[in-house]
C-alpha atoms as one frame of an Amber mdcrd trajectory, in Angstrom:
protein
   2.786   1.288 -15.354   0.595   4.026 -16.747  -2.202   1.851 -17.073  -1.732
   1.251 -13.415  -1.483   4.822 -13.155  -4.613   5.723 -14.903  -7.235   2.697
 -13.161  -8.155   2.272  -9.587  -5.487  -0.010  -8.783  -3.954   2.571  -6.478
  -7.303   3.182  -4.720  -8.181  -0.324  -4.594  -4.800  -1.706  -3.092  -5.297
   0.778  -0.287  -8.924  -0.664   0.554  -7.820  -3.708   0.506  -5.000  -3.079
   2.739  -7.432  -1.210   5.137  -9.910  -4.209   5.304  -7.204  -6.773   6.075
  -5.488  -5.705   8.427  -5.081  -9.043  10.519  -4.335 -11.173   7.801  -0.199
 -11.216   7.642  -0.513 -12.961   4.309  -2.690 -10.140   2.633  -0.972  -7.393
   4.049   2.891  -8.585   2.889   1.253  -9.158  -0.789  -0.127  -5.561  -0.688
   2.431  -3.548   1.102   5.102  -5.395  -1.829   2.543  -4.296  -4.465   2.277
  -0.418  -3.235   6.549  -0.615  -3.397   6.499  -1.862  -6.438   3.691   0.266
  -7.830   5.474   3.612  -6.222   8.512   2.949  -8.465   6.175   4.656 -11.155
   6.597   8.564  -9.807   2.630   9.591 -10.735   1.495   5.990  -9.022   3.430
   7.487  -5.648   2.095  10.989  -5.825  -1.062   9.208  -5.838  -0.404   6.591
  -3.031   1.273   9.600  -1.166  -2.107  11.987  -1.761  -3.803   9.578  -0.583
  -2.062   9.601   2.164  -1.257   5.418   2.052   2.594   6.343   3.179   1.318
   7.408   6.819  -1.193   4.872   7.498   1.872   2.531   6.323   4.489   3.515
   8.627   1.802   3.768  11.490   1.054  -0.176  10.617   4.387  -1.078  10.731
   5.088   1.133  13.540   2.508  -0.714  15.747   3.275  -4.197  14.616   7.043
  -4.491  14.597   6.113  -8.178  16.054   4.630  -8.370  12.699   7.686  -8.867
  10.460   9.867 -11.297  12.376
C-alpha cells in the first residue's frame, strides 16, 4: 500500500471515476478500488483532500436507481 500511496493511483482512480460516469461497470470497479485503497490511512487523507468522499456520496446520492 505505500507504493499506492506514493504514485498517482489515487489521482488517477478519481479521473477515471469522473470521466465514466455512465458506465455502471467502470464506476462499481472504481468506487471498490477507492474502499479498498482508503483502508491504507495516508491513501484516505489523500482521497479525502481531494475531496473524492463528497463527489462519492453526491453520485450515489443521485443514482440510488444505480445499485439495485
Amino acid at each position: 500500500m505505500i507504493g499506492i500511496a506514493k504514485s498517482d493511483v489515487p489521482e488517477t482512480l478519481v479521473g477515471i471515476l469522473a470521466e465514466n460516469k455512465k458506465s455502471k461497470e467502470v464506476v462499481e470497479v472504481i468506487i471498490e478500488t477507492i474502499s479498498f485503497c482508503s483502508l491504507y490511512w495516508p491513501i484516505a487523507n489523500k482521497f479525502a483532500s481531494m475531496g473524492v468522499l463528497k463527489d462519492l456520496v453526491l453520485f450515489i446520492g443521485e443514482n440510488i436507481d444505480f445499485w439495485t
